[in-house]
FIVO-43031 format. One line per field, with one value per residue (C-alpha): residue in three letters; y, x, z; residue number from 1. Coordinates in steps of 0.2 Angstrom, whole numbers, plus 5000, padded with zeros to 4 digits. Example, Ala and Ser with C-alpha at 12.3 -4.5 7.8 and 13.67 -1.06 7.14 Angstrom:
resn <- (ALA / SER)
y <- (4978 / 4995)
x <- (5062 / 5068)
z <- (5039 / 5036)
resi <- (1 / 2)
# end
This chain:
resn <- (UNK / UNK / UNK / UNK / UNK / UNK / UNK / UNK / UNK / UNK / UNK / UNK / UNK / UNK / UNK / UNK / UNK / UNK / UNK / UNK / UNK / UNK / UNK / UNK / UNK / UNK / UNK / UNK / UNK / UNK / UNK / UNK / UNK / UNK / UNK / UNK / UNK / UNK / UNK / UNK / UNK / UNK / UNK / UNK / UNK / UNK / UNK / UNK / UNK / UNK / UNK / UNK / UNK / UNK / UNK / UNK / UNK / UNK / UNK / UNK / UNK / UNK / UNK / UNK / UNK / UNK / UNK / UNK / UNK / UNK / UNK / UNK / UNK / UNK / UNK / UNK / UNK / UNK / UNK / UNK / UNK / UNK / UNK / UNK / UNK / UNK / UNK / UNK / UNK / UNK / UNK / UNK / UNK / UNK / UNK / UNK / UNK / UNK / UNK / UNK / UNK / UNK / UNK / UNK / UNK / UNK / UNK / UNK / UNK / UNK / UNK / UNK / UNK / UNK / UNK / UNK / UNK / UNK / UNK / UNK / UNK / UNK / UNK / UNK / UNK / UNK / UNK / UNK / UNK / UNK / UNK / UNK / UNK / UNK / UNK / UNK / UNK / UNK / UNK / UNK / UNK / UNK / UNK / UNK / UNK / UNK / UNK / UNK / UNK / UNK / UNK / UNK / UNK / UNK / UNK / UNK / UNK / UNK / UNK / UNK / UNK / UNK / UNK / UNK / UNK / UNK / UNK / UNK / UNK / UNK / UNK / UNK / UNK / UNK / UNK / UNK / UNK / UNK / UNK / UNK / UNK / UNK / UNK / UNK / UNK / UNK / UNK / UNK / UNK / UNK / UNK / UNK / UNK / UNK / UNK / UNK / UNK / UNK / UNK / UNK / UNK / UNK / UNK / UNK / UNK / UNK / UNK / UNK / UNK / UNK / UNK / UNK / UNK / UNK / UNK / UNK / UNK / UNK / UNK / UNK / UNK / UNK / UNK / UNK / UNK / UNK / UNK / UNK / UNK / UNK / UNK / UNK / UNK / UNK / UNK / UNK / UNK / UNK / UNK / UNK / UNK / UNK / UNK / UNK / UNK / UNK / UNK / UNK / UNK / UNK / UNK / UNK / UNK / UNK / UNK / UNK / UNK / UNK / UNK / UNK / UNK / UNK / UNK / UNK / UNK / UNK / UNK / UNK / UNK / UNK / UNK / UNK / UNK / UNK / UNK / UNK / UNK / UNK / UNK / UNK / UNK / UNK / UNK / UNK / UNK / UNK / UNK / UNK / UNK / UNK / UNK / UNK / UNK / UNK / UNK / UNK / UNK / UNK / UNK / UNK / UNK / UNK / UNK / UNK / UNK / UNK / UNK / UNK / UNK / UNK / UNK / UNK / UNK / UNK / UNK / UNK / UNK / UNK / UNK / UNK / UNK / UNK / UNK / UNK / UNK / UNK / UNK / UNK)
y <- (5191 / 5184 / 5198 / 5191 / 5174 / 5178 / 5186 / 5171 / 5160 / 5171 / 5169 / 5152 / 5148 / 5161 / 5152 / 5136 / 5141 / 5149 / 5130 / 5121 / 5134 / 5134 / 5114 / 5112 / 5122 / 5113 / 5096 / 5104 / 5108 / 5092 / 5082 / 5096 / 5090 / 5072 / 5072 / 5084 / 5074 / 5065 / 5046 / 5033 / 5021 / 5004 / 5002 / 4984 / 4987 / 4971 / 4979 / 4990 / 4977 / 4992 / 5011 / 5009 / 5003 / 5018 / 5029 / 5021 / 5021 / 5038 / 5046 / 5038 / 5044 / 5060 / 5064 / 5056 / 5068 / 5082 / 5078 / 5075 / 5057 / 5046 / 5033 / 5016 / 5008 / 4991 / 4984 / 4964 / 4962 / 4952 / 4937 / 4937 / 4930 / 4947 / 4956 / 4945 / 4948 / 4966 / 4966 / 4957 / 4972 / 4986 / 4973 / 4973 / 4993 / 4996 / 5008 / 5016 / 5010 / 4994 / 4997 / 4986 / 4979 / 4961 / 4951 / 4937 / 4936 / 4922 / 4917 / 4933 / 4928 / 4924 / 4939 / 4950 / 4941 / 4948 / 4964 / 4962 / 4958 / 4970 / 4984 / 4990 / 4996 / 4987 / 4997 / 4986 / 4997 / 4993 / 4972 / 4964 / 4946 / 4932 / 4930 / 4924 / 4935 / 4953 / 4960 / 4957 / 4974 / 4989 / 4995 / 4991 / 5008 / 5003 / 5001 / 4989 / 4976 / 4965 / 4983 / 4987 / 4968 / 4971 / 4988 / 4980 / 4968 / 4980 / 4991 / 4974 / 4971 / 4988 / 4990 / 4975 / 4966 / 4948 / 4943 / 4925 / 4919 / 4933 / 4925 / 4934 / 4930 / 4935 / 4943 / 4939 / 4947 / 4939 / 4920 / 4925 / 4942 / 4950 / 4960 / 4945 / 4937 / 4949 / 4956 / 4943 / 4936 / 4952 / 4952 / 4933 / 4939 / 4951 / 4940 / 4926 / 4935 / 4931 / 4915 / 4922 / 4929 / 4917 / 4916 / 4905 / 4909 / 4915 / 4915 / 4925 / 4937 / 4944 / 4961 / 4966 / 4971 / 4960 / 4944 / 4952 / 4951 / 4935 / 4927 / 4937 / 4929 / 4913 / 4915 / 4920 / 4904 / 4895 / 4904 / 4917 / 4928 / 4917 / 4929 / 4946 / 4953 / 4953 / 4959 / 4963 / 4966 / 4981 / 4992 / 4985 / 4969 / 4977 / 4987 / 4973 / 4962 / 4976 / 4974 / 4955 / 4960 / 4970 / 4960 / 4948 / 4957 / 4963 / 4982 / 4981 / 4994 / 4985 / 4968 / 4964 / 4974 / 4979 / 4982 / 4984 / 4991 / 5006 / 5023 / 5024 / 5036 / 5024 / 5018 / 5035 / 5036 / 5021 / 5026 / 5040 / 5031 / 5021 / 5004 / 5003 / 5005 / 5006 / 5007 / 5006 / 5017 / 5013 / 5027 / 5025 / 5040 / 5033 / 5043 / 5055 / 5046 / 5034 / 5044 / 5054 / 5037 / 5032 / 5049 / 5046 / 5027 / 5033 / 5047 / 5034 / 5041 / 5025 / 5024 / 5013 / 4994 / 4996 / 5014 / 5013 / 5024 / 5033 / 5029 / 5030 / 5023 / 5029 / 5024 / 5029 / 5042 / 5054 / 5049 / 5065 / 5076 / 5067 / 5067 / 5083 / 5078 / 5062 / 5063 / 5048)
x <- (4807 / 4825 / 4830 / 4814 / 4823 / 4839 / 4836 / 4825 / 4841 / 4852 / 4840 / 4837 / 4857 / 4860 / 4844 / 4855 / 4871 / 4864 / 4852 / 4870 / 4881 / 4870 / 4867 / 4886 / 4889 / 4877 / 4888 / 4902 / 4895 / 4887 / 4902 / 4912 / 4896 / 4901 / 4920 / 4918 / 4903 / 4904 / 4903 / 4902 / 4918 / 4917 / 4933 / 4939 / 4954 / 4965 / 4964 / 4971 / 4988 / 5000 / 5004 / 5007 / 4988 / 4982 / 4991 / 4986 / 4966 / 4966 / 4973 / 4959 / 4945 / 4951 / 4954 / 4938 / 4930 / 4939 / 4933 / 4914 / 4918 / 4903 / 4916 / 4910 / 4924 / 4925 / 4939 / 4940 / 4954 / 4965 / 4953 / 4951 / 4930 / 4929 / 4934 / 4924 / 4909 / 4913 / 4914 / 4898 / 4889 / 4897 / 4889 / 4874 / 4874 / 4877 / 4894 / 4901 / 4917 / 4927 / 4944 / 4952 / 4968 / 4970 / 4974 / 4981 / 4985 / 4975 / 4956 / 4948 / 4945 / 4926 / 4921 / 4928 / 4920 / 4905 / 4911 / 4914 / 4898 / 4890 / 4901 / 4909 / 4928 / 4939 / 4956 / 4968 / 4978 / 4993 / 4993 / 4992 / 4983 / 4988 / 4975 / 4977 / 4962 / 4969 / 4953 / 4947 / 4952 / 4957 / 4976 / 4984 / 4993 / 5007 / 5022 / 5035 / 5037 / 5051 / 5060 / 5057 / 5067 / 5081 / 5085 / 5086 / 5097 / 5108 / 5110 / 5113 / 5128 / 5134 / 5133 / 5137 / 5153 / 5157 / 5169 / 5162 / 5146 / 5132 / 5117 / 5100 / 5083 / 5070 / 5050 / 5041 / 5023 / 5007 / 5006 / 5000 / 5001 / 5008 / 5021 / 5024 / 5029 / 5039 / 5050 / 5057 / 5059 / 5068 / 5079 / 5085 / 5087 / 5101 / 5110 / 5111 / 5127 / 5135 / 5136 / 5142 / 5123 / 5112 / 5095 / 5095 / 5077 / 5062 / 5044 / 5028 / 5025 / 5009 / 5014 / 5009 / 5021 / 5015 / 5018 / 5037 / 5041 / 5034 / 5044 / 5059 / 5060 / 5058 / 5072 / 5082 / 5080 / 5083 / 5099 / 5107 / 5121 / 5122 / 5112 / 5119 / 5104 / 5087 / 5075 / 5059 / 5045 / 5039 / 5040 / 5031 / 5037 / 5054 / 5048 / 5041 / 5057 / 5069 / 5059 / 5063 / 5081 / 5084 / 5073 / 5088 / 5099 / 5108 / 5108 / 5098 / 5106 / 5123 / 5123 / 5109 / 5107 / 5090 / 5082 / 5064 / 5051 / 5037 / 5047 / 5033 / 5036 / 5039 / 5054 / 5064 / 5059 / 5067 / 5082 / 5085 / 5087 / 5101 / 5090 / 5085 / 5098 / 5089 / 5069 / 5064 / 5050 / 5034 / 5022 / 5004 / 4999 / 4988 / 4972 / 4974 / 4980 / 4966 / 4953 / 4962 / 4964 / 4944 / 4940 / 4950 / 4943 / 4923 / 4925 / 4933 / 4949 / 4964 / 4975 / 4991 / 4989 / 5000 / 5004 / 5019 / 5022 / 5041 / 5049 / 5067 / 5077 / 5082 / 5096 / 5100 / 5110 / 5097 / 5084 / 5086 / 5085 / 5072 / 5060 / 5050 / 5046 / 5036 / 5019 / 5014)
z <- (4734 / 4733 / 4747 / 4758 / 4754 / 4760 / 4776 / 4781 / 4774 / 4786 / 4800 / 4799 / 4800 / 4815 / 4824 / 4820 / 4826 / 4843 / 4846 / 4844 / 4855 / 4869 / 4864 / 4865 / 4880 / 4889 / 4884 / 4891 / 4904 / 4909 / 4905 / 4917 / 4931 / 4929 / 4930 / 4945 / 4953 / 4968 / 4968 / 4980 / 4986 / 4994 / 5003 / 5011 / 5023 / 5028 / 5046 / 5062 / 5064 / 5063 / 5065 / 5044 / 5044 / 5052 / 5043 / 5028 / 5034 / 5040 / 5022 / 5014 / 5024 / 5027 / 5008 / 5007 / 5018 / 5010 / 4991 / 4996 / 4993 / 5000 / 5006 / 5014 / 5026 / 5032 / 5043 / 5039 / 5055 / 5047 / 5038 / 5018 / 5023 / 5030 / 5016 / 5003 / 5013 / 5013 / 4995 / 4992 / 5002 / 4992 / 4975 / 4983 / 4986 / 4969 / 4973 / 4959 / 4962 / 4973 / 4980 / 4993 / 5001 / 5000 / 5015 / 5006 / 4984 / 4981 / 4982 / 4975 / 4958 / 4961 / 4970 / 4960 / 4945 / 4953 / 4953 / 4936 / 4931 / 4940 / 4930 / 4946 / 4942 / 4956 / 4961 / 4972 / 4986 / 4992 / 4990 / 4974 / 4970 / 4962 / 4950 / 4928 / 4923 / 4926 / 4918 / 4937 / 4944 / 4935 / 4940 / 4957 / 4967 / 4978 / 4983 / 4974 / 4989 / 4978 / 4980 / 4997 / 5002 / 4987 / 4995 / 5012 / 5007 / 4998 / 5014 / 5023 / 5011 / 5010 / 5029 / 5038 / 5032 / 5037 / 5046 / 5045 / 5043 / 5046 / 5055 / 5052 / 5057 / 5050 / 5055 / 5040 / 5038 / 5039 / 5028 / 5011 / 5008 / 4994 / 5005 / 5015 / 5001 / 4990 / 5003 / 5008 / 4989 / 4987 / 5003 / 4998 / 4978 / 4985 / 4998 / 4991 / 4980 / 4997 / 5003 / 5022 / 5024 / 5030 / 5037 / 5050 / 5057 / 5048 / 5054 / 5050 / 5065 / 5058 / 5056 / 5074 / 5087 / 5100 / 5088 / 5084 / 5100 / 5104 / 5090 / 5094 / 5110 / 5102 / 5090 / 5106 / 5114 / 5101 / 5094 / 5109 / 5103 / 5086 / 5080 / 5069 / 5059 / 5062 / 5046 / 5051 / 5038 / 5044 / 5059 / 5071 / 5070 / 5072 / 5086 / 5097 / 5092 / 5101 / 5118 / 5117 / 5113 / 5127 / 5138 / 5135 / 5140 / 5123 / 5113 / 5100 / 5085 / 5092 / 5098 / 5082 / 5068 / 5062 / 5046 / 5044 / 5032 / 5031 / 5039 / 5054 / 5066 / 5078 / 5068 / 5067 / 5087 / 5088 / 5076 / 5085 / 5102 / 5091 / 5093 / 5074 / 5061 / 5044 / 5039 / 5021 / 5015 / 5013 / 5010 / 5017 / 5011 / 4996 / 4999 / 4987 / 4972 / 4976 / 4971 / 4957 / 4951 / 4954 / 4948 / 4929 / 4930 / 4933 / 4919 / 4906 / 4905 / 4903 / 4918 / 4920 / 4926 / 4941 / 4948 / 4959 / 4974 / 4976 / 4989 / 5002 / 5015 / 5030 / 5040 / 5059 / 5054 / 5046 / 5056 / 5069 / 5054 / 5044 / 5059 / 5057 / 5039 / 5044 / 5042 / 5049)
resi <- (1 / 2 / 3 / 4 / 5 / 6 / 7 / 8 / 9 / 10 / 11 / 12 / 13 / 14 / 15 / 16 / 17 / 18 / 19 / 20 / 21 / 22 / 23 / 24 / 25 / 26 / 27 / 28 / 29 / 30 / 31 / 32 / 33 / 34 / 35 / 36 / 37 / 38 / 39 / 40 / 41 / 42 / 43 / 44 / 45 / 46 / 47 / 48 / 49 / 50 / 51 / 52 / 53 / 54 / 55 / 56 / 57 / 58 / 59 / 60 / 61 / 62 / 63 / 64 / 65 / 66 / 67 / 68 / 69 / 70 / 71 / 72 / 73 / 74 / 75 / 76 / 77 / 78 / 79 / 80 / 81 / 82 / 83 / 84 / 85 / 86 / 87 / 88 / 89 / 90 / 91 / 92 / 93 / 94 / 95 / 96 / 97 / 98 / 99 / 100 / 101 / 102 / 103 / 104 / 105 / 106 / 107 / 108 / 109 / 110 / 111 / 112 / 113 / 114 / 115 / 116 / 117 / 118 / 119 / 120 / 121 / 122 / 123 / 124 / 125 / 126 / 127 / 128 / 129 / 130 / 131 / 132 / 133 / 134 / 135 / 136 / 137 / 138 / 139 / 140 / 141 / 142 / 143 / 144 / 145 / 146 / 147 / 148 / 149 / 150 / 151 / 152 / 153 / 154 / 155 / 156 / 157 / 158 / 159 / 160 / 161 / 162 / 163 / 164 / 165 / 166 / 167 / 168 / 169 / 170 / 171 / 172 / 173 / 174 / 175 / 176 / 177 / 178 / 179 / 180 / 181 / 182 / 183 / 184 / 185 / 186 / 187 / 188 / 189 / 190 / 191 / 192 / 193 / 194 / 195 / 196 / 197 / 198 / 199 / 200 / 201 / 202 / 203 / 204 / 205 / 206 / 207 / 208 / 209 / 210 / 211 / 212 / 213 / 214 / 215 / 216 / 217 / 218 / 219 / 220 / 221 / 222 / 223 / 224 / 225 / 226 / 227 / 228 / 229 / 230 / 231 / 232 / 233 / 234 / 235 / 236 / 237 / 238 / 239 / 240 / 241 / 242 / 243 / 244 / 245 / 246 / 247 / 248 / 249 / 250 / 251 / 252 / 253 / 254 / 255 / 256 / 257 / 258 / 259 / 260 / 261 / 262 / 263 / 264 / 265 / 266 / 267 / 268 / 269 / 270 / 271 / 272 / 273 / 274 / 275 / 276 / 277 / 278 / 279 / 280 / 281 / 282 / 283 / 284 / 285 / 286 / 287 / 288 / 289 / 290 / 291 / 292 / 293 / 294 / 295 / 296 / 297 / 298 / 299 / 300 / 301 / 302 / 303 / 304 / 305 / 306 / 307 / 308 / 309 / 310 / 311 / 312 / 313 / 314 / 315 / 316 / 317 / 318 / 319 / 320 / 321 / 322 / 323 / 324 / 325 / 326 / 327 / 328)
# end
């Protein structure tokens, strides 16, 4: 009888164990299913204003396309009501998770209350927002736009030494926007050490190469040969400034130096033709570290509050060599 016992003992426990391996094992498995699962992403793009833009739209769809992402895109040209609508959409979709780049830092904070309400993570790309309630979105990736202007302003001062005052006009982005704003507080935290750089001329030029040359040919008018320097932020900008220039009748890389931001293509093109002096990085390449992020955000995993991207500068002199290794 107590040998009948035991054996039933010993069989109960191994029917015990085997019910909880193949229970366990099919929690693991499970949990593995819904970290590797696909998910839906509503994506809010500011726009198509530059070759940086494209870039930056084109990494996310294709690494979208690539990890079986269902991706929703919308293009909100330039206007924050655009990209609010958009937004409202990807609520009313129920997507698992909101990612956008701001067109402008303030305004957001009721949409994305929304957002938040509805239990949708938000991830910001490449803009920030002004907003008090940080709980609003999860963690912003992007550059470091106070960074980008200090370390144009440091080649400025390393590069260029005055021989009197040092006149620079300026192409800022579009009214508003995060990078807009930080670069050229950046840019001005530097040279203000030097009382001989001044900005004589600063205006927005929208980020578009068609605006920078328009307001290039203002600032031309208005100031001639006066002027030294001319910081673009970004590339386009720059680009559409050196047509003005030489429309003028002066060497652009020579006559006016030129600094700008983002490393397109375009800008090491024009490098090499010795019409731009410096471009400061600003990788657009965000597809990839987008998702990881959205992927460790859906599976509950804690990821940083603001994930910056590492970046260069490239002056003239590199440019020929760098060239081949430009992806965008």
């Amino acid at each position: 009888m107590q040998k009948t016992s035991a054996a039933c003992a010993r069989r109960t426990v191994l029917t015990f164990l085997a019910t909880a391996g193949v229970l366990l094992a099919t929690g693991l498995t499970t949990a593995a299913h819904a970290a590797d699962k696909s998910f839906t992403m509503g994506f809010a793009q500011v726009g198509a204003e530059s070759e940086w833009r494209t870039a930056n739209s084109e990494s996310i769809k294709s690494t979208a396309k690539a990890q079986g992402v269902n991706l929703k895109f919308s293009d909100a040209q330039q206007k924050q009501e655009n990209q609010i609508k958009a937004i409202r959409s990807y609520i009313a979709q129920k997507v698992d998770v909101i990612a956008f780049s701001p067109v402008v830092e303030s305004g957001w904070d009721t949409v994305l209350q929304e957002a938040k309400a509805a239990k949708i993570p938000v991830i910001l790309t490449d803009r920030g927002i002004d907003s008090k309630d940080t709980s609003l979105y999860t963690t912003f990736i992007g550059s470091d736009f106070v960074e980008e202007g200090r370390k144009a302003g440091r080649w400025l001062l390393e590069n260029v030494k005055p021989k009197g005052d040092v006149n620079i006009v300026e192409l800022q982005g579009t009214v508003g926007s995060a990078p807009a704003i930080d670069r050229k507080r950046g840019f001005e935290e530097i040279i203000k050490a030097d009382p001989h750089y001044k900005i004589i001329r600063s205006q927005t030029g929208d980020f578009t190469r068609a605006k920078g040359k328009e307001v290039m040919e203002a600032f031309l008018k208005a100031e001639g040969k006066k002027i030294n320097v001319l910081y673009a932020h970004n590339d386009d900008m720059a680009i559409g400034a050196i047509q003005a220039i030489e429309e003028a009748g002066l060497k652009p890389g020579k006559d006016i130096v030129i600094i700008s931001i983002d490393g397109v293509k375009g800008a090491f093109e024009a490098m090499m033709a010795g019409k731009l002096n410096v471009t400061v990085e600003c990788s657009p390449l965000l597809g990839p570290q987008l998702m990881d992020t959205a992927r460790d955000v859906l599976a509950g995993k804690a990821v940083p509050k603001r994930i910056v991207t590492k970046e260069g500068i490239f002056p003239m002199e590199v440019a020929a060599k760098e060239f081949p290794n430009r992806k965008y």
